[in-house]
Each structure stands twice: as structure tokens, then as C-alpha cells.
C-alpha positions in Angstrom: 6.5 -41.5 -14.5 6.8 -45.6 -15.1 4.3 -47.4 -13.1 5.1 -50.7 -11.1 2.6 -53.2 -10.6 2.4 -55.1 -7.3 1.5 -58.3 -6.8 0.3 -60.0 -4.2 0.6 -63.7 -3.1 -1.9 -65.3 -0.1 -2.2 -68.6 1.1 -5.9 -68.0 1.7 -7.8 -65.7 -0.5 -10.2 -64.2 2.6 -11.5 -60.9 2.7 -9.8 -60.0 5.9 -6.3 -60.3 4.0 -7.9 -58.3 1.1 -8.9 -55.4 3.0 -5.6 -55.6 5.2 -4.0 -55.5 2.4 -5.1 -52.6 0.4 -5.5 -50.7 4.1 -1.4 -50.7 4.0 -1.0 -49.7 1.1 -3.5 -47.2 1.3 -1.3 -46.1 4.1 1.8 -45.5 2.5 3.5 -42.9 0.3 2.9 -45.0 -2.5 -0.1 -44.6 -4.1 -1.8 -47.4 -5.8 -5.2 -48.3 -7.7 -6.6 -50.6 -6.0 -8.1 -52.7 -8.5 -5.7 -53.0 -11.1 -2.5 -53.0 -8.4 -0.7 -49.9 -10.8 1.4 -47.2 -8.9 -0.1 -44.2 -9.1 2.2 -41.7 -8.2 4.5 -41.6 -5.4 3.1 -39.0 -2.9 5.5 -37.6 0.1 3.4 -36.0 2.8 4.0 -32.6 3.4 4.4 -33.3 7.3 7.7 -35.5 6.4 10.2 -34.0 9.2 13.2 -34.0 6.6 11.0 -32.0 4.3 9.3 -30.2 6.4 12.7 -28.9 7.8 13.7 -28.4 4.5 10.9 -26.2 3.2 11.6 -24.2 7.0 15.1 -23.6 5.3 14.1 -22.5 1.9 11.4 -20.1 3.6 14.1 -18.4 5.6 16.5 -18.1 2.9 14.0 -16.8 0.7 13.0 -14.0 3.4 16.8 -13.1 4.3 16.8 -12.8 0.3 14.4 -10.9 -0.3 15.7 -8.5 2.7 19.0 -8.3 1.3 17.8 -7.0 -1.8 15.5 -4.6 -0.3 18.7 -3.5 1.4 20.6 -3.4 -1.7 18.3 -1.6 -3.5 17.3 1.4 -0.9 21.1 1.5 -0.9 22.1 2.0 -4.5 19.3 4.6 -4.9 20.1 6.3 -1.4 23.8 6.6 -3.1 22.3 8.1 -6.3 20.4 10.1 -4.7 23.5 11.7 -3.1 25.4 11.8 -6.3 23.0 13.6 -8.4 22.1 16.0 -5.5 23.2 19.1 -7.3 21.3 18.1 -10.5 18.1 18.0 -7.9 18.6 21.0 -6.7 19.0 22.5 -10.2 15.8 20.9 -11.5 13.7 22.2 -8.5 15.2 25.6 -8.9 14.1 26.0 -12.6 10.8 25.0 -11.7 10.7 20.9 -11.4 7.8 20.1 -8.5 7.7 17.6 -6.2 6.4 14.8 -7.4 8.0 14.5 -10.9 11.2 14.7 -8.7 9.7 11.7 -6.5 9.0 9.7 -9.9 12.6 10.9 -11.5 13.8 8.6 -8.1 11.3 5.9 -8.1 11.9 5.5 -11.9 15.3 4.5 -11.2 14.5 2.1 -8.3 11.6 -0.1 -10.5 14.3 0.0 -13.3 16.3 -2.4 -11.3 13.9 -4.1 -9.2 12.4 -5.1 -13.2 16.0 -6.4 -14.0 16.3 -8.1 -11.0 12.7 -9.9 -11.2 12.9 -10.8 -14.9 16.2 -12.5 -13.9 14.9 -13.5 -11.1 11.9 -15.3 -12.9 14.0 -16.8 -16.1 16.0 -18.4 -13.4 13.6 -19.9 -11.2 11.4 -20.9 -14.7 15.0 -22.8 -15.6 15.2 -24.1 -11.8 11.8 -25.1 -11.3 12.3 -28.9 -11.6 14.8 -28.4 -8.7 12.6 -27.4 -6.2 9.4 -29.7 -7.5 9.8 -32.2 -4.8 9.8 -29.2 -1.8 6.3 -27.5 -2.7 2.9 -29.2 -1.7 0.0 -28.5 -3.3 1.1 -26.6 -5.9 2.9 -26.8 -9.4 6.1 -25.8 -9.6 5.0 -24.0 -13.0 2.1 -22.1 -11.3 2.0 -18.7 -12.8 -0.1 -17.4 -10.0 3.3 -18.2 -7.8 5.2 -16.4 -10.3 3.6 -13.4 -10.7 2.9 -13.7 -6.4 6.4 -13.5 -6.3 7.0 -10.7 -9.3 4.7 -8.6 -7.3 6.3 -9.2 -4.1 9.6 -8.0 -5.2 8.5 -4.9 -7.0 6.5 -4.0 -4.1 9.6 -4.2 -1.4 11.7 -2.5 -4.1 9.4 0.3 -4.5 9.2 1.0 -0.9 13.0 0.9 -0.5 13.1 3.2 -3.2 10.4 5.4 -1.7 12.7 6.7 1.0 15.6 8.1 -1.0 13.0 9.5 -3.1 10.7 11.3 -0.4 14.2 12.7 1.1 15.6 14.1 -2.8 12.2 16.1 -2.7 12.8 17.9 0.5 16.4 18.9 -0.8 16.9 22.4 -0.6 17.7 24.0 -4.4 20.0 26.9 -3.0 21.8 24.3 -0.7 22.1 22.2 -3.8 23.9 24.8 -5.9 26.3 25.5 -3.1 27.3 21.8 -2.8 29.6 21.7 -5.4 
């Protein structure tokens, strides 16, 4: 970031307007060394209203996100499930037990949700510059936020997927084979 260098002019060189002074600029967003008069950085405060309605925003986009695919995923595996009912059935009856038919399920479910997060990661790696100015106190590069967020969305996708999966090991093998 280029630096600036303020300068001050007074028509009496008191204390007082010293410390006045360097007590406004202390005060505002800018940040300055005092004794050399170079711009630090330039520091918003994270109780700005604009970005402090901002960040609200994001949050709650994020969560209906992160619903939506939760939604999407217990969905698509709820509709697989269905479709390979009859293949189910058929693995139970020759001897398939519960929880290798729970995993079969699951297995397909944290297939997508690691398609969707490594996607999901690339982009927001590529995007991360974007959204720099809306996060306080942390870099916009933090891998602990990354893989926070990684783990998050394996975790809802793995619970969506539990339910199709806990309902494919209660089906029924003789019910299966008559479906077709």
C-alpha cells in the first residue's frame, strides 16, 4: 500500500496543538506514526453501519446457501435412493448388511459434497481479494477459515445424506424385488 505523509503547519508550536493534533488523528480511520507523520494503513472499524450491514448481508446469504445446498444434496441422494431401490433390495437379499448399505448411500453423498467444497474453495481462494475489505480480524487467506468452512459443509452434507441412507437400510428386500 503507498504511504502519504501529512504535514502539519502551526502558527505556534505549543504542546497543546501537538497533542491535539496527534489525538485527531489518532481518532480517525487513518492510521498514522506519530513521529515520522507516515500513513500506516487505513483501518475501517468494524462497527462502520454500512459495513456492519454489509457483513449482516453476507452472513445471511451464506446461511440461506449453505441451506440450499443441504437441501439439494438430501434431495439428489433421497432421489437415488429411490432409483436404485430394487438394486438395495437385491444386495440385502444376497446377504449385504446394514451398514455397508448405509456407507454404499453415504459414499455417494460425500462424493458430491467433495466436488462441491473443492469448488467451492478454488473459488473463494480466486475471490478472496473481493471480500478483504468485509472481514475484521482476520485474513482473507486464513486456512483455519478455509478448512472451518470445508468442514462445515461436509458436515451438513453428511447429515443430509444420513437420512436417505438410514431409510435405504430399512427397505424391505422381498418388497424390493416386487417393485419392478
Amino acid at each position: 500500500m503507498p504511504t502519504a505523509r501529512i504535514l502539519g503547519r502551526s502558527v505556534c508550536c505549543s504542546k497543546a496543538t501537538l497533542s491535539a493534533s496527534r489525538a485527531y488523528l489518532a481518532s480517525s480511520p487513518l492510521r498514522f506514526d506519530s513521529k515520522s507523520g507516515f500513513l500506516i494503513k487505513f483501518a475501517r472499524a468494524p462497527n462502520d453501519g454500512v459495513f456492519r450491514v454489509s457483513t449482516a448481508l453476507l452472513l445471511l446469504f451464506a446461511v440461506f446457501g449453505l441451506g440450499l445446498a443441504a437441501m439439494g444434496v438430501y434431495g439428489v441422494v433421497s432421489y437415488v435412493v429411490v432409483q436404485r431401490t430394487s438394486e438395495i433390495g437385491l444386495r440385502m437379499a444376497l446377504g449385504a448388511r446394514r451398514p455397508e448399505i448405509l456407507w454404499l448411500v453415504l459414499k455417494q453423498g460425500l462424493g458430491m459434497a467433495a466436488v462441491g467444497t473443492a469448488v467451492g474453495l478454488a473459488s473463494a481462494w480466486v475471490l478472496r481479494k473481493t471480500v478483504a475489505e468485509l472481514v475484521f480480524g482476520i485474513s482473507p487467506a486464513d486456512p483455519a477459515t478455509f478448512v472451518a468452512a470445508a468442514l462445515v459443509l461436509i458436515g451438513f452434507a453428511v447429515f443430509a445424506s444420513l437420512v436417505p441412507a438410514r431409510r435405504a437400510t430399512k427397505v424391505d428386500p422381498m418388497a424390493a424385488l416386487r417393485y419392478e
